[in-house]
VMD Tcl script that draws the C-alpha trace (Angstrom):
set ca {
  {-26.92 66.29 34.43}
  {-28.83 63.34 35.20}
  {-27.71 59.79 36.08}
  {-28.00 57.60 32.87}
  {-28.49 54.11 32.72}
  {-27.05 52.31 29.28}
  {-26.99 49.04 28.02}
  {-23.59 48.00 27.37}
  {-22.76 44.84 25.49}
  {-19.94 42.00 25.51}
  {-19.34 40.68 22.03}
  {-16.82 37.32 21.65}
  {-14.96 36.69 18.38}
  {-14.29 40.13 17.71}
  {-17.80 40.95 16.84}
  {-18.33 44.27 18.30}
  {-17.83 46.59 15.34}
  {-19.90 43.87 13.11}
  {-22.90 44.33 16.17}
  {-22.87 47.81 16.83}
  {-22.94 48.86 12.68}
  {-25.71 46.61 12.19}
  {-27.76 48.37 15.23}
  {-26.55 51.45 13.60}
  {-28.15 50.99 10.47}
  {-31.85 49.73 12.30}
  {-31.69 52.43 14.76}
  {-29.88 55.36 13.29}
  {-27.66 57.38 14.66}
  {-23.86 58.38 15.68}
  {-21.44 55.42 16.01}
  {-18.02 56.32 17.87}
  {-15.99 53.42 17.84}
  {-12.58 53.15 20.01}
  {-10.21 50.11 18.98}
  {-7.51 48.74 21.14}
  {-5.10 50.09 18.92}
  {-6.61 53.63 19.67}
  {-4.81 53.00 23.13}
  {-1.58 51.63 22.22}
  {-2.00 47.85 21.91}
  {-0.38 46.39 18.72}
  {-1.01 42.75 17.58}
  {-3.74 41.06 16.58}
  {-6.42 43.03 19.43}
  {-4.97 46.24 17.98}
  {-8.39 46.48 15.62}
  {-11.06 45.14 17.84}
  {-13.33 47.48 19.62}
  {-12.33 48.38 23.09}
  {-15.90 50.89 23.74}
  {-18.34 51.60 21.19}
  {-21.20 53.96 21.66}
  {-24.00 54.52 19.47}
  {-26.31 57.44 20.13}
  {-29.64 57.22 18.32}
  {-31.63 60.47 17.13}
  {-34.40 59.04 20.05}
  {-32.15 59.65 22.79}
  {-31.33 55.67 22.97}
  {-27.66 55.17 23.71}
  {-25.89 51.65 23.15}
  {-22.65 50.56 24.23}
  {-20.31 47.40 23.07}
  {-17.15 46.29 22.86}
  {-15.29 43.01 21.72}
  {-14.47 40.43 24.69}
  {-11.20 38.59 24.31}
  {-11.59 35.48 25.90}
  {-7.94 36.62 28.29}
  {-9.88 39.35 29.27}
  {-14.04 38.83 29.52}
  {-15.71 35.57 29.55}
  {-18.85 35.82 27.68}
  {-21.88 33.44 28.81}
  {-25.23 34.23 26.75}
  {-28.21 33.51 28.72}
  {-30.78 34.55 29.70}
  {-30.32 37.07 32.62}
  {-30.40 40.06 30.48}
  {-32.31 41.66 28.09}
  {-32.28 45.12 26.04}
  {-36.08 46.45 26.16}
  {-37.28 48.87 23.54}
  {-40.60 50.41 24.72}
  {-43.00 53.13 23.48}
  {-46.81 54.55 22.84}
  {-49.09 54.06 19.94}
  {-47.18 57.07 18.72}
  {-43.96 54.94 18.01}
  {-45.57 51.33 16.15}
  {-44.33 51.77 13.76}
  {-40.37 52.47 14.35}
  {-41.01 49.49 16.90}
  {-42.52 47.24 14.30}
  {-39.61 48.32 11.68}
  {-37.04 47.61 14.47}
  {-38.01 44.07 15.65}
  {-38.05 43.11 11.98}
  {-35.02 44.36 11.14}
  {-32.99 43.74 14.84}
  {-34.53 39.85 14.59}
  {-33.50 39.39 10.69}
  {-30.80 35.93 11.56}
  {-31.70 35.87 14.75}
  {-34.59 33.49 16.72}
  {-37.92 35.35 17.53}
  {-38.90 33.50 20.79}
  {-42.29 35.61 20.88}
  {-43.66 37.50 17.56}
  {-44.64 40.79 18.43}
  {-48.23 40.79 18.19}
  {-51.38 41.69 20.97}
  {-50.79 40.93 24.57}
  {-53.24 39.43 27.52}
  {-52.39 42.89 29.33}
  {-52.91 44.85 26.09}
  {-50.17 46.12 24.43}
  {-48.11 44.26 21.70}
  {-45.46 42.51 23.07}
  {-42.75 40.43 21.20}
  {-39.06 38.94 22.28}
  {-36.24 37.48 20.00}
  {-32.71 36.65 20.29}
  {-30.38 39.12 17.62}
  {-27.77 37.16 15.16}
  {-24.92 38.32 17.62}
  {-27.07 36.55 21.15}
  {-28.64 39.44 22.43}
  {-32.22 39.01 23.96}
  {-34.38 42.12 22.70}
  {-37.69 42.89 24.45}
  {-40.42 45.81 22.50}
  {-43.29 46.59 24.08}
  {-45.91 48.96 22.36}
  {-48.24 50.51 24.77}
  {-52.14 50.05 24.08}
  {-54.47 53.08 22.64}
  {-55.81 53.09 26.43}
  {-52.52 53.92 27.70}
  {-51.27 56.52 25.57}
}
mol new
graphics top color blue
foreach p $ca { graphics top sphere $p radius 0.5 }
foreach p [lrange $ca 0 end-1] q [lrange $ca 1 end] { graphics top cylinder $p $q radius 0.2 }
display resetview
């Protein structure tokens, strides 16, 4: 098996089921969703999402949980971003995913032609996550 490398994401005000749903429904998919109360915590925690894991039909996998403030400080910035890359071949589901992913969120750079010759756009989701999509140029296909 081969080493994987997966985004996984810190959500504050129990936002992580909310998140990972709404990626759900732009990317398709499995959702698996472990709560705190899945473990044994009782309370008020016992319903917010201690892993989630989405696996998308394109071999994307997504992980999130919610961040209680007594156990993960969550700082948005800048420092991270999720990049979503592909070939002429995949425009479209690119295209279809920035609009959707960016719907209540801020586009910082519409996704249109680049200097280097690809299309190229950036936004910030409705739950703070910076997205990157890159679709390669004809040339590069």
């Amino acid at each position: 098996m081969a080493v994987l490398l997966n985004p996984y994401l810190n959500f504050p005000d129990a936002k992580a089921r909310e998140a990972m749903e709404f990626y759900q429904s732009v990317m398709g998919g499995e959702l698996n969703v472990m709560t705190f109360g899945d473990m044994g915590t009782e309370g008020p925690m016992a319903t917010q999402v201690m892993h989630g894991q989405l696996e998308t039909p394109g071999g994307i996998t997504l992980m999130g949980a919610d961040a209680p403030p007594e156990m993960v400080q969550v700082t948005f910035g800048d420092n991270v971003s999720i990049s979503l890359s592909g070939g002429p071949e995949d425009g479209d589901q690119l295209r279809g995913w920035f609009a959707a992913l960016s719907e209540g969120g801020q586009v910082r750079q519409p996704l249109e032609p680049a200097p280097w010759g690809d299309e190229f756009g950036m936004f910030v989701d409705r739950f703070g996550i910076n997205w990157l999509v890159n679709i390669a140029g004809e040339s590069q296909a």
